[in-house]
C-alpha positions in Angstrom: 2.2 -1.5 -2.7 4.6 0.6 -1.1 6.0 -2.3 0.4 7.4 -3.8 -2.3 7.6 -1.0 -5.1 7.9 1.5 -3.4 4.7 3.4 -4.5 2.7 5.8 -2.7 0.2 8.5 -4.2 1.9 11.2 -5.7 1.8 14.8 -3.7 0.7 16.1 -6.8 -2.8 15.0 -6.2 -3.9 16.4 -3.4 -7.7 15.5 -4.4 -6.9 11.4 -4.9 -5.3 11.6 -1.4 -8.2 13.2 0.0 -10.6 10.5 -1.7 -8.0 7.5 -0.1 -8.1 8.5 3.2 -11.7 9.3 3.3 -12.3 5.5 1.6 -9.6 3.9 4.5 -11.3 5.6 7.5 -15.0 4.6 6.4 -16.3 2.6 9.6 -17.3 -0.6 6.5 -13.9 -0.7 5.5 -12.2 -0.9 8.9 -14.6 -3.7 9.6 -13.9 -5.8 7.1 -9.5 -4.6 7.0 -7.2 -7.1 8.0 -3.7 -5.9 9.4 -0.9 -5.0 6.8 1.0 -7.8 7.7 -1.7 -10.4 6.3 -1.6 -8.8 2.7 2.0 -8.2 2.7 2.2 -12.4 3.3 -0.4 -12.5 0.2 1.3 -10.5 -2.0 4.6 -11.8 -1.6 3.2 -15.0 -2.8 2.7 -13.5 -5.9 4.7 -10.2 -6.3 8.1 -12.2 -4.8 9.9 -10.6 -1.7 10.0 -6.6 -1.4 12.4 -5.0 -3.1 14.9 -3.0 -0.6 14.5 0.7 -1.7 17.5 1.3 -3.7 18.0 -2.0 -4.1 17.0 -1.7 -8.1 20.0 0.8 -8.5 22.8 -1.0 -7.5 
């Protein structure tokens, strides 16, 4: 998502993070992961284009 909203998990918790990265780096998941490029296609489809960071504010 932080391609087009901007998001990324909060520093504030430390413990989700640590649970993310732990879920990412699993050897099941990177079988089965396509490259970042295929879900940013996918979700432009549906979410539109990215928004430019600071785009919102103007």
């Amino acid at each position: 998502m932080d391609h087009f909203r901007s998001f990324a998990l909060p520093a504030e918790t430390p413990r989700l993070q640590t649970w993310w990265n732990a879920v990412r780096d699993r050897d099941s998941i990177q079988a089965v992961a396509n490259p970042i490029d295929y879900y940013v296609q996918r979700f432009a489809k549906v979410l539109g284009q990215p928004t430019p960071v600071g785009a919102a504010q103007k």
